[in-house]
C-alpha positions in Angstrom: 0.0 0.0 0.0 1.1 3.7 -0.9 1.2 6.5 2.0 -2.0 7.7 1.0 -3.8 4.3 0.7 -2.5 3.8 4.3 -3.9 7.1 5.3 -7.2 6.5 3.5 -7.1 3.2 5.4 -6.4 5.2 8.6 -9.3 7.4 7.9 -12.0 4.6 7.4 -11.1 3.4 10.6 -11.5 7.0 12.6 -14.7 7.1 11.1 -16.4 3.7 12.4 -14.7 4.8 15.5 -16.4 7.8 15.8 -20.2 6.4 14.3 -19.1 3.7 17.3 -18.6 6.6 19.9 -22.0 8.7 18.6 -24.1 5.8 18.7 -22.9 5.2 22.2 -23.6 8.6 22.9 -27.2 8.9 21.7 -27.7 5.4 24.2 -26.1 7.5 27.3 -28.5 10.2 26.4 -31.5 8.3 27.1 -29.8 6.6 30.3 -28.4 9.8 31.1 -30.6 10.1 34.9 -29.7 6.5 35.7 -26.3 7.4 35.7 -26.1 10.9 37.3 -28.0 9.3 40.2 -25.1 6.4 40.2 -22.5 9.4 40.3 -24.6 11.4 42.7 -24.5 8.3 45.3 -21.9 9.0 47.4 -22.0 12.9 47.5 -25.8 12.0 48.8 -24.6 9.8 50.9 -22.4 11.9 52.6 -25.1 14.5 53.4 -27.3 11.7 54.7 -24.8 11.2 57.3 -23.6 14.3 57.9 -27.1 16.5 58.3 -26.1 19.8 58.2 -22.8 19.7 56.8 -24.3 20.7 53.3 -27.4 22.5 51.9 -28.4 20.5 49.6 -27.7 16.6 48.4 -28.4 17.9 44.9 -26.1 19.5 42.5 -26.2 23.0 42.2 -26.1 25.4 38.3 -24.7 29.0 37.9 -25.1 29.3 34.6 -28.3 28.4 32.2 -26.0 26.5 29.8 -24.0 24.1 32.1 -27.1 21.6 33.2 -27.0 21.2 28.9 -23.2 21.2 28.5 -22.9 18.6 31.4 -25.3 16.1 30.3 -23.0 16.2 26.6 -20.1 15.9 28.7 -21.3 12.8 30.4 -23.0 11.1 27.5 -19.6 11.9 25.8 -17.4 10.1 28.2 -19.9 7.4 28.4 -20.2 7.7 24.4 -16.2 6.7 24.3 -16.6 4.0 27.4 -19.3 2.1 25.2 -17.2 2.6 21.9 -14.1 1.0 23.7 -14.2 -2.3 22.3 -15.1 -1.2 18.7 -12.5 1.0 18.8 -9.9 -1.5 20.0 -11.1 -4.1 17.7 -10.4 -1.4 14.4 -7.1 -0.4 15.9 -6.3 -3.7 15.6 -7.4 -4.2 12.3 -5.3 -1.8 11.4 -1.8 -2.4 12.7 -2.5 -6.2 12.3 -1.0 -6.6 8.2 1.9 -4.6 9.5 2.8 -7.4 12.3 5.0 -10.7 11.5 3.4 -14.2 13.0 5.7 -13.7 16.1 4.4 -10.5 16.8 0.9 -10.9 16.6 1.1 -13.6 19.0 1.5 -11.3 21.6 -0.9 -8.3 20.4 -4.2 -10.8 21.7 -2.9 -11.1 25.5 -1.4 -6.9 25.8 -5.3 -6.1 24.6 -6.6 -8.3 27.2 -4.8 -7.2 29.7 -4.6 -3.4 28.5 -8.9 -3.6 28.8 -8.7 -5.7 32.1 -6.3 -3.2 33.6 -8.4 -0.3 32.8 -11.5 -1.9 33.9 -9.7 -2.7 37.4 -9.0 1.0 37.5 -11.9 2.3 37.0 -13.4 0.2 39.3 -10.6 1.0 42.2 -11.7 4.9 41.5 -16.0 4.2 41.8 -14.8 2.6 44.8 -12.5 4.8 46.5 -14.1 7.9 45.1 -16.8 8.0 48.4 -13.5 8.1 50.8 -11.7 10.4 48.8 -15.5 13.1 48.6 -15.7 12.3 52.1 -12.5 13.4 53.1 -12.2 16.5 51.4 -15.3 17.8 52.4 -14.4 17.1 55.7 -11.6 18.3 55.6 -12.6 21.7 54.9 -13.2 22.5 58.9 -16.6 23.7 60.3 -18.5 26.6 59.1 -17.7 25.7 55.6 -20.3 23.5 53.7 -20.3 22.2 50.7 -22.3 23.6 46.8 -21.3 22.0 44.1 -21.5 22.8 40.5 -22.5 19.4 38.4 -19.6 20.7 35.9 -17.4 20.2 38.5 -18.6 17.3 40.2 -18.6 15.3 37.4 -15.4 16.1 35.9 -13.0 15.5 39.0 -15.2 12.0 39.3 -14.7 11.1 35.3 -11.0 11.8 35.5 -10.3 9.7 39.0 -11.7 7.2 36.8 -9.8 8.3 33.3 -6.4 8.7 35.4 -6.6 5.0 37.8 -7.5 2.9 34.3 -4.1 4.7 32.8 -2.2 4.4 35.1 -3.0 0.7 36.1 -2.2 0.3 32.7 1.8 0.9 33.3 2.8 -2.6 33.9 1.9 -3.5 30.2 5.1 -0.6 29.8 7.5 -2.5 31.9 6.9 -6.1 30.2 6.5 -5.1 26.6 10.1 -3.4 27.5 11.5 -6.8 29.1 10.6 -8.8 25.9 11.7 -6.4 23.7 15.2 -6.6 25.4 15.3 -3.0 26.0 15.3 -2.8 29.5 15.6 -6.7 31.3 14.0 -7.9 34.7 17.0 -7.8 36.4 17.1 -4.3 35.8 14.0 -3.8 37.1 14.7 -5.9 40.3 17.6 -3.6 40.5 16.1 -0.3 40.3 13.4 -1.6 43.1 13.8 1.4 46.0 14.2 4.2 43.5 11.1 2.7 41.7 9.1 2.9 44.8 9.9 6.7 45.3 8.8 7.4 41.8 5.9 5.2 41.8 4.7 6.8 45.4 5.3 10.4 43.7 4.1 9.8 40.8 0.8 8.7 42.9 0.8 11.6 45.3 0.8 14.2 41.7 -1.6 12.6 39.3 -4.2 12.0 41.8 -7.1 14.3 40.6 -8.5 14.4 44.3 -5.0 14.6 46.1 -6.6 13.1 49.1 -4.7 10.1 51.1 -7.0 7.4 50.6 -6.9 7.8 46.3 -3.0 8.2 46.9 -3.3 4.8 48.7 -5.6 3.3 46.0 -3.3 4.4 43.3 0.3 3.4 45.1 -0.3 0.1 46.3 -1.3 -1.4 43.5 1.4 0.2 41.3 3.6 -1.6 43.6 2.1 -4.9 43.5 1.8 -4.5 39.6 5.3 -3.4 39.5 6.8 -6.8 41.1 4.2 -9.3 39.4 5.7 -7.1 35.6 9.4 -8.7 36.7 7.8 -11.8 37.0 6.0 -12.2 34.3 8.9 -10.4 32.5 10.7 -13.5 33.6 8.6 -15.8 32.4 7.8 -15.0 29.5 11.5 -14.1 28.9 12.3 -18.3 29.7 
């Protein structure tokens, strides 16, 4: 194939991508209250016990355009969430005739894994996420109560999610470097106590809340993931 019959290739992809990512947009759109009520849960849960900490258990607008400009926002994200696995499954049927037989061996498993990880991190967020509101709230001191925008809200709760999924994701980094030769387990095993200050700042910096418990949520794990990539580095490596 030419350049540009790569790039027209490229293009037809993009675009099932994106019918993928409308159509699961226009389905959010009609779920859309379900979901804000999901969301909502732990900010009303909060107020139901802690009466009088806030004014209201409901989200609160400033503007006449943000209740609109939210709900696209959310059926948005939710638009790509649903489009994840047609997306994937073009991406792959695009870099696929570029792969040898060797290669393509390992593509399968990395995708697995890659959508498992994600999934585990954006589960760890929905589940910390009612700690982390908790604390910050509470952290605030007396006097000062708590009236959230849905803007707001919604975005620091979509990118917990958005940022644990990545970043659970980095072990996939540290094997597909070990098979590749570039950078070998023992390496890894070597660089173990400067890895754990990096790994506990990076956690402490991309946290969206900045609030212990997420920093917890997001170091552990990185940890855990960190010594079970030199071991299946090994492994595989054998």
């Amino acid at each position: 194939m030419t350049l540009f019959e790569h790039l027209a290739e490229l293009r037809n992809r993009v675009v099932i991508s994106l019918v993928a990512v409308i159509a699961g947009m226009i389905v959010i759109w009609f779920v859309y209250n379900p979901i804000i009520s999901f969301m909502l849960e732990p900010y009303r849960s909060f107020v139901a016990h802690h009466p009088g900490k806030a004014i209201t258990a409901n989200l609160v607008t400033t503007s006449p355009l943000e209740g609109f400009t939210t709900r696209l926002k959310v059926c948005g994200y939710g638009g790509v969430a649903l489009a994840t696995p047609v997306i994937f499954w073009e991406l792959w049927r695009f870099i696929t005739p570029g792969l040898h037989k060797n290669e393509k061996r390992y593509i399968v498993p990395f995708v697995a894994a890659a959508v498992a990880l994600f999934a585990a991190g954006v589960t760890a967020a929905v589940l910390i996420f009612p700690k982390a509101l908790d604390w910050l709230i509470t952290v605030s001191g007396n006097g000062v109560v708590p009236l959230f925008s849905p803007s707001r809200y919604f975005t620091l709760y979509v990118a917990m999610a958005v940022v644990f999924g990545a970043v659970f994701m980095y072990p996939l980094v540290l094997v597909f470097l070990e098979i590749a030769g570039v950078v070998p387990s023992r390496v890894w095993r070597k660089w173990r106590r400067p890895a754990i200050v990096v790994i506990c700042a990076v956690a402490a910096i991309v946290t969206p809340s900045s609030d212990p418990f997420s920093f917890l949520a997001m170091a552990v794990p990185m940890l855990v993931f960190y010594e079970l990539a030199i071991v299946v580095g090994r492994v595989m490596h054998k």
